[in-house]
PDB file of N, H, CA, C and O in Angstrom:
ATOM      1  N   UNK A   1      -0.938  12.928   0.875  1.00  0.00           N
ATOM      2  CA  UNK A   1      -1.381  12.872   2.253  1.00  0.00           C
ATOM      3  C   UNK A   1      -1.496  11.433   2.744  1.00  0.00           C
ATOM      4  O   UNK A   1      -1.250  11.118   3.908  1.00  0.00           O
ATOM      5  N   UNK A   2      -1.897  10.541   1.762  1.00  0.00           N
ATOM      6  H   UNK A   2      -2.097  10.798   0.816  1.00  0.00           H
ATOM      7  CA  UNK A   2      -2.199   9.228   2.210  1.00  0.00           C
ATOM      8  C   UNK A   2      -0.754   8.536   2.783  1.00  0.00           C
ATOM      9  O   UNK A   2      -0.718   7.805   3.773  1.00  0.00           O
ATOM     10  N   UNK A   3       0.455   8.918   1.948  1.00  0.00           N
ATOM     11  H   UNK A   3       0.426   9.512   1.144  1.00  0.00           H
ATOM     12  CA  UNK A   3       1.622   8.403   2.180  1.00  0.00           C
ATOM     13  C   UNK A   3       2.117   8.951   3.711  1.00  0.00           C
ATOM     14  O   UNK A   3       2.695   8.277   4.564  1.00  0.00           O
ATOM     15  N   UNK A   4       1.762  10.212   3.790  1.00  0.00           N
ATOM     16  H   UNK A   4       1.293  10.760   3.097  1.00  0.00           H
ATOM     17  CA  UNK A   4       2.014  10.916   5.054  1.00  0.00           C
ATOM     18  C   UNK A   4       1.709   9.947   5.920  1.00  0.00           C
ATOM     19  O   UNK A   4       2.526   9.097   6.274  1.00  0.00           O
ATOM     20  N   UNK A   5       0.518  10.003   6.321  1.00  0.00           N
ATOM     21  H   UNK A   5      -0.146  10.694   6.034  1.00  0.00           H
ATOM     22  CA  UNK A   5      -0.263   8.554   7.030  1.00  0.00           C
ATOM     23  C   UNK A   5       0.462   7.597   7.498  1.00  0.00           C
ATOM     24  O   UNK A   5       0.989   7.462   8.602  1.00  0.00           O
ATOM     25  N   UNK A   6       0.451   6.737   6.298  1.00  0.00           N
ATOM     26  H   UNK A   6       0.023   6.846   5.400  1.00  0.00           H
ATOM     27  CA  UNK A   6       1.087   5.367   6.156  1.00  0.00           C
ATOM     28  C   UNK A   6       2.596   5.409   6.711  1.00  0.00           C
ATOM     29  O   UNK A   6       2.988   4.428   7.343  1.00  0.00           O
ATOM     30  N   UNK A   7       3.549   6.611   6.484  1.00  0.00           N
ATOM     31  H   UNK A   7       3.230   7.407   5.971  1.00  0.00           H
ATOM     32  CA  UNK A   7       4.552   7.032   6.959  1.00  0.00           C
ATOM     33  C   UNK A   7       4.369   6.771   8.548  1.00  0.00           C
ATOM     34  O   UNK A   7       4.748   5.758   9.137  1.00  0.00           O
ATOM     35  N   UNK A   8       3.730   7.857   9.109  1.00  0.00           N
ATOM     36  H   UNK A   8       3.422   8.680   8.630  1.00  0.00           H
ATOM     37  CA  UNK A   8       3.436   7.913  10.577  1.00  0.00           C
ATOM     38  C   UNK A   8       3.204   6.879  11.301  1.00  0.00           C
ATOM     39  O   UNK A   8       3.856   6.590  12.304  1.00  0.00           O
ATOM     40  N   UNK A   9       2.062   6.108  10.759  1.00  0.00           N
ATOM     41  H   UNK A   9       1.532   6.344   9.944  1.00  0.00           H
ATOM     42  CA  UNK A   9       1.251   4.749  11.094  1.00  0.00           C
ATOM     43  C   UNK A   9       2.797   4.243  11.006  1.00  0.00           C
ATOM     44  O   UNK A   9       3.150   5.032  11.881  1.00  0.00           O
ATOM     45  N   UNK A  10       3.622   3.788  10.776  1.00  0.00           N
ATOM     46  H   UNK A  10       3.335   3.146  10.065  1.00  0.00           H
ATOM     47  CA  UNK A  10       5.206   3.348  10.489  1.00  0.00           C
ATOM     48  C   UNK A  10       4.598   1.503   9.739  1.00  0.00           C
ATOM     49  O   UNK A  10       4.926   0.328   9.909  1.00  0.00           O
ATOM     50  N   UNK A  11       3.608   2.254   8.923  1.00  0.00           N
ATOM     51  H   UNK A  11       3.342   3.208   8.785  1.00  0.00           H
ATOM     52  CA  UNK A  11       3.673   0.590   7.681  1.00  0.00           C
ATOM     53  C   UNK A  11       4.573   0.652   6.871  1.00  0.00           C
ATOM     54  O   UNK A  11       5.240  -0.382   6.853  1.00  0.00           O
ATOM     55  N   UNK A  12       5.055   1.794   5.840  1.00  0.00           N
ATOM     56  H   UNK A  12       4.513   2.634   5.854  1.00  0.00           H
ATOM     57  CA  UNK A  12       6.019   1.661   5.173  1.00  0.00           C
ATOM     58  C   UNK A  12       6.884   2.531   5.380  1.00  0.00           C
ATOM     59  O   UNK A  12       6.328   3.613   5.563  1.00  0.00           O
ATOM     60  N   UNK A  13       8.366   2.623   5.464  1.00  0.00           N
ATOM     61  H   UNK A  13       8.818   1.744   5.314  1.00  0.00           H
ATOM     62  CA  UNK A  13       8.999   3.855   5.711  1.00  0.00           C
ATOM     63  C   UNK A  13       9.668   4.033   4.160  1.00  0.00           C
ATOM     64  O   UNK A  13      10.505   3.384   3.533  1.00  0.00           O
ATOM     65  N   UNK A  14       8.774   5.390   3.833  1.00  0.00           N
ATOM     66  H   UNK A  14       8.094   5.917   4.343  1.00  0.00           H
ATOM     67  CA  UNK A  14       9.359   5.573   2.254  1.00  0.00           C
ATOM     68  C   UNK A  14      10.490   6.419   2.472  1.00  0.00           C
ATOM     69  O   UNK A  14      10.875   6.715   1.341  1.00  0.00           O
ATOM     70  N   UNK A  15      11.397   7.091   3.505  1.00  0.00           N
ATOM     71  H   UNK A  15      11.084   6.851   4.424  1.00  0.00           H
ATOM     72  CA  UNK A  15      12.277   7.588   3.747  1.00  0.00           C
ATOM     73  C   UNK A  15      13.578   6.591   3.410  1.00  0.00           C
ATOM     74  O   UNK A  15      14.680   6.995   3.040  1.00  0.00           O
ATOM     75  N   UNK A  16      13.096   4.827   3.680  1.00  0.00           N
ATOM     76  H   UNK A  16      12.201   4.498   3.981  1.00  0.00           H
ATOM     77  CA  UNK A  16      14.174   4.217   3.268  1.00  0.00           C
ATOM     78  C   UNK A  16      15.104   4.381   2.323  1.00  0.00           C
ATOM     79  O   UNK A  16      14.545   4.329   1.227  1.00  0.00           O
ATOM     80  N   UNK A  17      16.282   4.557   2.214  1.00  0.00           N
ATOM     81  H   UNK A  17      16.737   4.599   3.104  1.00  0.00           H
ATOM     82  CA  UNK A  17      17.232   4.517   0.780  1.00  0.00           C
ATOM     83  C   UNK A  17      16.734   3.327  -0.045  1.00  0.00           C
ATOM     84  O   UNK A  17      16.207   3.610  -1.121  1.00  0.00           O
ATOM     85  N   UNK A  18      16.832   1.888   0.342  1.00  0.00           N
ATOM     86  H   UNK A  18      17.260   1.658   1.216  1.00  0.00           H
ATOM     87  CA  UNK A  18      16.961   0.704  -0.511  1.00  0.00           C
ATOM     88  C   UNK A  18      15.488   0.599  -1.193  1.00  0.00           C
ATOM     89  O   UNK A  18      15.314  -0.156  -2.149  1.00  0.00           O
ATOM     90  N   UNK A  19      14.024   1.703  -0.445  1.00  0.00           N
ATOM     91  H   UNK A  19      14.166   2.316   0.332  1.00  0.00           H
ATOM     92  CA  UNK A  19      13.193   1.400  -0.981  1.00  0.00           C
ATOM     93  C   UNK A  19      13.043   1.572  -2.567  1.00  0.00           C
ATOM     94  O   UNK A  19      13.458   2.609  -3.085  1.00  0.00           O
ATOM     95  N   UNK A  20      12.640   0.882  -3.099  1.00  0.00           N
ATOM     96  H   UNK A  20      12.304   0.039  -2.678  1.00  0.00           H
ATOM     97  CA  UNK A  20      12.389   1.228  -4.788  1.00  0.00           C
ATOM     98  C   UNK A  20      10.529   0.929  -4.779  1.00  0.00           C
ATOM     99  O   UNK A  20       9.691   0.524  -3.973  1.00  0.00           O
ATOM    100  N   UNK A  21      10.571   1.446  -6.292  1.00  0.00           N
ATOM    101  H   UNK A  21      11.252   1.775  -6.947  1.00  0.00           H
ATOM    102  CA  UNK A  21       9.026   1.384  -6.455  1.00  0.00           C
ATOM    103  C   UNK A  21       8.439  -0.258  -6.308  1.00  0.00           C
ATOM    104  O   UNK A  21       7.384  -0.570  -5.756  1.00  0.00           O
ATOM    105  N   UNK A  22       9.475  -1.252  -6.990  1.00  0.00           N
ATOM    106  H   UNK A  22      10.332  -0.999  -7.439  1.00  0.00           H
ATOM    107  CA  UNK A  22       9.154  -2.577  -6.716  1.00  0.00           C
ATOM    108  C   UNK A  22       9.046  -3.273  -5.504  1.00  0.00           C
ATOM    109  O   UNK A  22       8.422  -4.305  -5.259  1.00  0.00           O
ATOM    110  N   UNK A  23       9.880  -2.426  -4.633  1.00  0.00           N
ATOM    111  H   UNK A  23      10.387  -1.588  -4.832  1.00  0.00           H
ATOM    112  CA  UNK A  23       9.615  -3.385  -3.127  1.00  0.00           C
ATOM    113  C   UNK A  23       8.469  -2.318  -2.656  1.00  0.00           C
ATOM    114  O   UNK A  23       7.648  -3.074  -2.137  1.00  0.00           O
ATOM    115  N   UNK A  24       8.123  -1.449  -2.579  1.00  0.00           N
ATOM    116  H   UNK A  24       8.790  -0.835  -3.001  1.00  0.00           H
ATOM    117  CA  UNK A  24       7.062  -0.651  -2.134  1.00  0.00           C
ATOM    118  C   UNK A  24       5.771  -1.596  -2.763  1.00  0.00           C
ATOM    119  O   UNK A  24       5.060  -2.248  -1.998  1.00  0.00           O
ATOM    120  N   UNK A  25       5.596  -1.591  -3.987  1.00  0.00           N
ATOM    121  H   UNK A  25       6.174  -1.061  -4.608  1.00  0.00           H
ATOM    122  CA  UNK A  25       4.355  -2.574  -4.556  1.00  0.00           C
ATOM    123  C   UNK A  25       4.524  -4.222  -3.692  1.00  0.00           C
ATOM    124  O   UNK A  25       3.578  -4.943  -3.376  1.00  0.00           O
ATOM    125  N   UNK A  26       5.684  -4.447  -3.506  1.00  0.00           N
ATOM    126  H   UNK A  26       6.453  -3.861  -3.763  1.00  0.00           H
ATOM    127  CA  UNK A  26       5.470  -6.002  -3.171  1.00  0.00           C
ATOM    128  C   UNK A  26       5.101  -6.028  -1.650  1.00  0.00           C
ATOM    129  O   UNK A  26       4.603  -7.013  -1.105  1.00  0.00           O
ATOM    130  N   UNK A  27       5.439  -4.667  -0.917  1.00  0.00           N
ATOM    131  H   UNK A  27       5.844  -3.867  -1.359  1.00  0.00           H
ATOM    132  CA  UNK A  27       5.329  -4.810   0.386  1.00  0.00           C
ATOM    133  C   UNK A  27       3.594  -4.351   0.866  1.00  0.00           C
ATOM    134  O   UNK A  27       2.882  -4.565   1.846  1.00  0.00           O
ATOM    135  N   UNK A  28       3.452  -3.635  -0.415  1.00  0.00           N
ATOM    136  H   UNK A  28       4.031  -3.460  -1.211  1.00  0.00           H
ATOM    137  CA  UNK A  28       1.871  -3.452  -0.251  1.00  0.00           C
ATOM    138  C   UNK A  28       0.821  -4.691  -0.501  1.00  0.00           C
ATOM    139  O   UNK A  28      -0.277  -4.912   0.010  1.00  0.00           O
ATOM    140  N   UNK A  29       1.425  -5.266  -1.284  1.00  0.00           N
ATOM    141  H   UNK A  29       2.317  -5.086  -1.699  1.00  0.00           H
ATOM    142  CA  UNK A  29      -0.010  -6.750  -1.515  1.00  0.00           C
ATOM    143  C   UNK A  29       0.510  -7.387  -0.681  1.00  0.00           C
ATOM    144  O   UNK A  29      -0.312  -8.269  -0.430  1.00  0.00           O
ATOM    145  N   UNK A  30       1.499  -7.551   0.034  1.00  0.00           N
ATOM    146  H   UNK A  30       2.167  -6.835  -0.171  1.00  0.00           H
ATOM    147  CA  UNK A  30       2.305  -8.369   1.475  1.00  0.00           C
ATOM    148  C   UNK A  30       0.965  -8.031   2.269  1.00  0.00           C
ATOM    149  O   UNK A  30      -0.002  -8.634   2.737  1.00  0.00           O
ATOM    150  N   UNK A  31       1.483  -6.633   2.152  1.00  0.00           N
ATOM    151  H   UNK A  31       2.268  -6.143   1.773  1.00  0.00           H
ATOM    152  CA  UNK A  31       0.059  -6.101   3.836  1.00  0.00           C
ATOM    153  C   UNK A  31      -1.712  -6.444   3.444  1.00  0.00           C
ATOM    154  O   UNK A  31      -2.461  -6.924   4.295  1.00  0.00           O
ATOM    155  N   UNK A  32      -2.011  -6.221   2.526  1.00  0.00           N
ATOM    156  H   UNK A  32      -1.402  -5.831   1.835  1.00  0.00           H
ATOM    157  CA  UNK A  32      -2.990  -6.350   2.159  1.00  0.00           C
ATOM    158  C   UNK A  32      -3.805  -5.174   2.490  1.00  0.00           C
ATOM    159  O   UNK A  32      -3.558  -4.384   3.401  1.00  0.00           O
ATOM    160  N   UNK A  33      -4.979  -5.112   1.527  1.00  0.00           N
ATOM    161  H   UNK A  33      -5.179  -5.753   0.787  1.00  0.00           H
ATOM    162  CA  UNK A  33      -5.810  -3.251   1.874  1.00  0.00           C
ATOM    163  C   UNK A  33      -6.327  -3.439   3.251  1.00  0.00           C
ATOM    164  O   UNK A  33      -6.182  -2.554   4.093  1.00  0.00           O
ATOM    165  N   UNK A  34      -6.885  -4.486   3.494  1.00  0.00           N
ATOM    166  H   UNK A  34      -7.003  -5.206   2.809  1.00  0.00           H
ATOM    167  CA  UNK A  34      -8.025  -4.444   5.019  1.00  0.00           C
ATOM    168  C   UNK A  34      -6.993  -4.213   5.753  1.00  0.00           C
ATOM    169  O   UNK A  34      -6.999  -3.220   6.480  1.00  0.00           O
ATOM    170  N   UNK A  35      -5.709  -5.219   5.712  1.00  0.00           N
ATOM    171  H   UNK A  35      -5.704  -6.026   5.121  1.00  0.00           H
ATOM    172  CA  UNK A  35      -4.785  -4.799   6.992  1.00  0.00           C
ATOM    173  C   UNK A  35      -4.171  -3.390   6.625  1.00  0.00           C
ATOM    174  O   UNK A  35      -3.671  -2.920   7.647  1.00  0.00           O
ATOM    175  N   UNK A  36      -4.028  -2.562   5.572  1.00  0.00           N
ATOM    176  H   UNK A  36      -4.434  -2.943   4.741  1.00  0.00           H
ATOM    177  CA  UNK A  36      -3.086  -1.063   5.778  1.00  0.00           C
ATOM    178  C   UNK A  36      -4.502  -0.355   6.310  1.00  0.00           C
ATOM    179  O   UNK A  36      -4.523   0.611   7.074  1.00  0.00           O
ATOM    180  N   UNK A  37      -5.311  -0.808   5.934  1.00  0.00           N
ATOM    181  H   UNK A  37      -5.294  -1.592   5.314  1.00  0.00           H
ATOM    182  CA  UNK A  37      -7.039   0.294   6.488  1.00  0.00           C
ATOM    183  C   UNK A  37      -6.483   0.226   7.674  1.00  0.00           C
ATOM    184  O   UNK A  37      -5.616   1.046   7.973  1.00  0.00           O
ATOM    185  N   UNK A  38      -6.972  -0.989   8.765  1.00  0.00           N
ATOM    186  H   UNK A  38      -7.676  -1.656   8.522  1.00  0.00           H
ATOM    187  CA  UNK A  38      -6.696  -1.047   9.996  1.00  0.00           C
ATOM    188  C   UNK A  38      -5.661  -0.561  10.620  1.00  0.00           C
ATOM    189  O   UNK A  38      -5.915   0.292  11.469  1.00  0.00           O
ATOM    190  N   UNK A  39      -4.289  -0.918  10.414  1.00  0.00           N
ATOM    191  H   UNK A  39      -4.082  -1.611   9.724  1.00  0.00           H
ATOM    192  CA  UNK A  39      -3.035  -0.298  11.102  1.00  0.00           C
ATOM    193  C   UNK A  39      -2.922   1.320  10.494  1.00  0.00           C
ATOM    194  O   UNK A  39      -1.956   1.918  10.966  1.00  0.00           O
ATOM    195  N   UNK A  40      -3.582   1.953   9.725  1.00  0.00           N
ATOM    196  H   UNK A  40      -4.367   1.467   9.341  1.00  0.00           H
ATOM    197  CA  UNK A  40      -3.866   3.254   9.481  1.00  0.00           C
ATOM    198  C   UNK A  40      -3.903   4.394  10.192  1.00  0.00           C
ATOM    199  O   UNK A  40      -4.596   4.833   9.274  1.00  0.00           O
ATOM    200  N   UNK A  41      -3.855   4.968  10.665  1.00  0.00           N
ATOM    201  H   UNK A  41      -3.292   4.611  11.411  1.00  0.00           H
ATOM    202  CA  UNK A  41      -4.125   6.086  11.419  1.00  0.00           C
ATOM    203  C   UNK A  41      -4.712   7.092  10.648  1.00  0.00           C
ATOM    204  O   UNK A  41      -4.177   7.686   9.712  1.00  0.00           O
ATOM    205  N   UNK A  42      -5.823   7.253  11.080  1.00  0.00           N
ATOM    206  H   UNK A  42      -6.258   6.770  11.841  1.00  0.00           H
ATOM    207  CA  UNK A  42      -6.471   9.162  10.115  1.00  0.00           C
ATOM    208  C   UNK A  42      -6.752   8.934   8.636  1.00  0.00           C
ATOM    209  O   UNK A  42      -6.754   9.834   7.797  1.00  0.00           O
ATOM    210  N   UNK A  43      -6.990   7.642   8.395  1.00  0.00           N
ATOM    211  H   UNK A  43      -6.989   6.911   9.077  1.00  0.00           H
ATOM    212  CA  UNK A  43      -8.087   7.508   7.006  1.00  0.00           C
ATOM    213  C   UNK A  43      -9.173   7.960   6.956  1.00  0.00           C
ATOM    214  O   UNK A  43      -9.875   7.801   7.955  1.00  0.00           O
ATOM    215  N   UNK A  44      -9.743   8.703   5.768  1.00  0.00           N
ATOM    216  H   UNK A  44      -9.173   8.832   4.957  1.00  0.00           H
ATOM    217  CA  UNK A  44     -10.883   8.873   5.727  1.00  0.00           C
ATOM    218  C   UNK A  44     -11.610   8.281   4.358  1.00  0.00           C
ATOM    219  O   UNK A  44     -11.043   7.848   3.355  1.00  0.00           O
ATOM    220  N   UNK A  45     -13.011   8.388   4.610  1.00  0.00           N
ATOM    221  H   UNK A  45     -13.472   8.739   5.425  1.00  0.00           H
ATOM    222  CA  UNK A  45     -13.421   7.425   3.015  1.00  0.00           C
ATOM    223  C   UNK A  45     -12.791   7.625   1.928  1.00  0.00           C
ATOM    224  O   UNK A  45     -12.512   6.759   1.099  1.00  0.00           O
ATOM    225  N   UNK A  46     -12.440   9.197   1.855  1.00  0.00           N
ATOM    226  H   UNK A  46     -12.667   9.900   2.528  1.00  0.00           H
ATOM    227  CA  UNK A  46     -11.883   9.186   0.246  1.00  0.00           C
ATOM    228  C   UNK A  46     -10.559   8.259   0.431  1.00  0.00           C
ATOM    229  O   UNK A  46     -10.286   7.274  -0.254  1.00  0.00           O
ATOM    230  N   UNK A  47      -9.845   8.758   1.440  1.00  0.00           N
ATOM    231  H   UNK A  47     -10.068   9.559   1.996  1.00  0.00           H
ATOM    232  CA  UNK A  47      -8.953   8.007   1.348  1.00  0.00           C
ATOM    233  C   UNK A  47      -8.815   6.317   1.035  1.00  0.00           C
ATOM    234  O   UNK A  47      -7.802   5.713   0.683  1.00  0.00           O
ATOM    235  N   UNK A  48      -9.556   6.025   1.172  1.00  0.00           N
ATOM    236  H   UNK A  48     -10.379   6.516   1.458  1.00  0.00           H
ATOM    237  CA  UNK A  48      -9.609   4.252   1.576  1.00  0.00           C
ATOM    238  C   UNK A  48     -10.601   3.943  -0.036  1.00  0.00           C
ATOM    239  O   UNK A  48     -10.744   2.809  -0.495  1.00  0.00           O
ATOM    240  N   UNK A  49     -11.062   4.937  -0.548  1.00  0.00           N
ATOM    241  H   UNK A  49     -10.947   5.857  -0.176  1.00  0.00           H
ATOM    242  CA  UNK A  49     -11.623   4.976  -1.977  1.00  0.00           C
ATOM    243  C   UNK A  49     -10.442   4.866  -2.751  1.00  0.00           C
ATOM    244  O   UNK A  49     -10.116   3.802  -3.276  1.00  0.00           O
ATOM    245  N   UNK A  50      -9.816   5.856  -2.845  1.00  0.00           N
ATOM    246  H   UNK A  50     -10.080   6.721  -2.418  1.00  0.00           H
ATOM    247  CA  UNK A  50      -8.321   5.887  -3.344  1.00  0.00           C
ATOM    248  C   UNK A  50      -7.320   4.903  -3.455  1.00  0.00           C
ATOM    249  O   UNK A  50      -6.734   4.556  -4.480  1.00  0.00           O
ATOM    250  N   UNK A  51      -7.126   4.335  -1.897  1.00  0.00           N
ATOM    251  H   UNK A  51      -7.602   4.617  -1.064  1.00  0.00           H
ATOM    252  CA  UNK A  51      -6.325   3.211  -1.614  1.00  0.00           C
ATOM    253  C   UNK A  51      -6.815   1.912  -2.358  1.00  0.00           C
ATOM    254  O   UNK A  51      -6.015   1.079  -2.785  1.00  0.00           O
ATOM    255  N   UNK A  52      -8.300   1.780  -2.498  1.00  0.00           N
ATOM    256  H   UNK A  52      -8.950   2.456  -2.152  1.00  0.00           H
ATOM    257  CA  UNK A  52      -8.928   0.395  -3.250  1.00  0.00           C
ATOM    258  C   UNK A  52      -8.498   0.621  -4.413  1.00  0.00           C
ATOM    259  O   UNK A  52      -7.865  -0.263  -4.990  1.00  0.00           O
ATOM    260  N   UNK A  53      -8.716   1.726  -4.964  1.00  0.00           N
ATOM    261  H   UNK A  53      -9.230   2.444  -4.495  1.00  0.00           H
ATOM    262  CA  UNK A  53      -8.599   2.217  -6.706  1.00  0.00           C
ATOM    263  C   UNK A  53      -6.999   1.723  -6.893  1.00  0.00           C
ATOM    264  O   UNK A  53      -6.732   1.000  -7.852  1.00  0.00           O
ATOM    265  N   UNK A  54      -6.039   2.094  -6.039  1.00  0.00           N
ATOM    266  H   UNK A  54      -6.256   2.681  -5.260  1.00  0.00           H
ATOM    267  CA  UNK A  54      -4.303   1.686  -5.745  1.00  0.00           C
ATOM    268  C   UNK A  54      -4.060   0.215  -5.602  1.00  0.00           C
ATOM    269  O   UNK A  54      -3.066  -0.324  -6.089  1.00  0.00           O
ATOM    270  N   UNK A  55      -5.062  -0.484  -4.867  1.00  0.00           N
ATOM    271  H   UNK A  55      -5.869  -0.046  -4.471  1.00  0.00           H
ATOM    272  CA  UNK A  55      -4.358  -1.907  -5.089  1.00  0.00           C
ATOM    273  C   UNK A  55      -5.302  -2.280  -5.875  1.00  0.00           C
ATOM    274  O   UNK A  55      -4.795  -3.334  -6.260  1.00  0.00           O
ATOM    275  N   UNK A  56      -6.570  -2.204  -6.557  1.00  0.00           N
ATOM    276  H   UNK A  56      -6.982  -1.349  -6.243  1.00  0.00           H
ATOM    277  CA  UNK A  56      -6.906  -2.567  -8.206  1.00  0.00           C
ATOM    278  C   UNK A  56      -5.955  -2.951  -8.897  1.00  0.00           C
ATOM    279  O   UNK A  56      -5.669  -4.112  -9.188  1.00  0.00           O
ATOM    280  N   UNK A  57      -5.318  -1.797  -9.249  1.00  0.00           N
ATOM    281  H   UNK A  57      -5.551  -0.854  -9.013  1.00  0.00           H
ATOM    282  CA  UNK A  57      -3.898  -1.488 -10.182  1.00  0.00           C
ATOM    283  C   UNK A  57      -2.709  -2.302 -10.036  1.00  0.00           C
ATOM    284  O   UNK A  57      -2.015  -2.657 -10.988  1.00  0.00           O
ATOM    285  N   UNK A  58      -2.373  -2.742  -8.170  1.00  0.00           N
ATOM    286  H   UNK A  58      -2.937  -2.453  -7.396  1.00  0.00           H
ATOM    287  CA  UNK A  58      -1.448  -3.338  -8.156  1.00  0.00           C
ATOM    288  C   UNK A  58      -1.124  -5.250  -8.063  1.00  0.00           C
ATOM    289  O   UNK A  58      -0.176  -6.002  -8.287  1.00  0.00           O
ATOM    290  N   UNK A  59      -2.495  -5.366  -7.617  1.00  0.00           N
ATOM    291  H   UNK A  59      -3.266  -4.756  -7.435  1.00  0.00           H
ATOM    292  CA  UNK A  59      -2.482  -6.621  -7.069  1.00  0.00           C
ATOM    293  C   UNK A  59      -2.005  -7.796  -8.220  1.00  0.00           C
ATOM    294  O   UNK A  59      -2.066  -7.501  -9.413  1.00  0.00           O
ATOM    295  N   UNK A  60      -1.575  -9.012  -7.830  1.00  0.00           N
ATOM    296  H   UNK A  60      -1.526  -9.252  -6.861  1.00  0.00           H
ATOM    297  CA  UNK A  60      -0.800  -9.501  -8.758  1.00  0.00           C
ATOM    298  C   UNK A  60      -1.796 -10.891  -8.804  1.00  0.00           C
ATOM    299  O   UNK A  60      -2.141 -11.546  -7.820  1.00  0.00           O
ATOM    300  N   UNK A  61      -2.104 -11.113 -10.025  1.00  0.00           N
ATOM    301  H   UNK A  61      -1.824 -10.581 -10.824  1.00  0.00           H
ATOM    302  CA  UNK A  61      -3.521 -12.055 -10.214  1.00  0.00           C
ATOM    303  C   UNK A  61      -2.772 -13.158 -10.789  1.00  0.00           C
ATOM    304  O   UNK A  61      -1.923 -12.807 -11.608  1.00  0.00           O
ATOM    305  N   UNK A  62      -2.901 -14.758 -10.503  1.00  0.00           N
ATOM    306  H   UNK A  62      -3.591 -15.043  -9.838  1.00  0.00           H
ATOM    307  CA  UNK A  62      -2.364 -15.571 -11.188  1.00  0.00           C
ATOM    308  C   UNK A  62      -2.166 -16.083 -12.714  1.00  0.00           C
ATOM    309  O   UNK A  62      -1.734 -17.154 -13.140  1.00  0.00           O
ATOM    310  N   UNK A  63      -2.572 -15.095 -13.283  1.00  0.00           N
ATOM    311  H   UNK A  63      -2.923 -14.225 -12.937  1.00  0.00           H
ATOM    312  CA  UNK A  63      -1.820 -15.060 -14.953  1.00  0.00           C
ATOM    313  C   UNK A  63      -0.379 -14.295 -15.125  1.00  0.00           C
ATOM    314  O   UNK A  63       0.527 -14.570 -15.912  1.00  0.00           O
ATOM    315  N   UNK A  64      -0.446 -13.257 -14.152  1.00  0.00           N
ATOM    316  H   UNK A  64      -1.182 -13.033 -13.512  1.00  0.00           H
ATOM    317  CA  UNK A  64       0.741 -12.618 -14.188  1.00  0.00           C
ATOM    318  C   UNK A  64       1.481 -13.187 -13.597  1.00  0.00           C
ATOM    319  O   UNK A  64       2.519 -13.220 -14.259  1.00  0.00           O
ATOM    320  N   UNK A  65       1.660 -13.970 -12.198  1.00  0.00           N
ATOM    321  H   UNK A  65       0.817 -13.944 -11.661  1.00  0.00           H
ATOM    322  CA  UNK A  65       2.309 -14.735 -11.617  1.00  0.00           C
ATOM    323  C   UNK A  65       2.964 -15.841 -12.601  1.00  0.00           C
ATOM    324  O   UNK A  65       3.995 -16.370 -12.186  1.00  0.00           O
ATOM    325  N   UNK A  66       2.472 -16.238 -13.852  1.00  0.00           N
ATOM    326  H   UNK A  66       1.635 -15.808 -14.189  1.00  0.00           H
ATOM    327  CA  UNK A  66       2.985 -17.254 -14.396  1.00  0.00           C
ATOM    328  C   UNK A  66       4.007 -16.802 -15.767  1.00  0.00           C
ATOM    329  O   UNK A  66       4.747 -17.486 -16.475  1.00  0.00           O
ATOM    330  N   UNK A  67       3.718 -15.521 -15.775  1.00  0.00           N
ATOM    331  H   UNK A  67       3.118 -14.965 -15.201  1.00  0.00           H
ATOM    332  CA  UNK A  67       4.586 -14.875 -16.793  1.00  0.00           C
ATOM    333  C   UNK A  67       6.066 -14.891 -16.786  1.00  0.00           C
ATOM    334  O   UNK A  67       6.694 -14.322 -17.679  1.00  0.00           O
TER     335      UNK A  67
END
């Protein structure tokens, strides 16, 4: 449902062909969580619980950057 959203809101279009899982992750720490909250449409807490728990996982911290 959250992707539904984000679909609509037109932040990411996962309908793209060229999208892959790697440009989807890079285009998400691009946007950042406060800005996909905001340009959001029809979040609700769980949702935005969820979404924090999602960029936990993804965000890219400067040890990995040096790998």
């Amino acid at each position: 449902m959250i992707s539904k959203k984000l679909q609509e809101s037109e932040i990411i279009n996962f309908y793209e062909k060229e999208l892959t899982i790697h440009k989807a992750i890079d285009m998400f720490n691009e946007i950042g969580m406060e800005n996909l909250v905001e340009r959001t449409k029809g979040l609700d807490e769980f949702d935005i619980y969820i979404l924090d728990y999602f960029f936990d996982g993804i965000k890219i911290t400067n040890a990995q950057q040096r790998i």
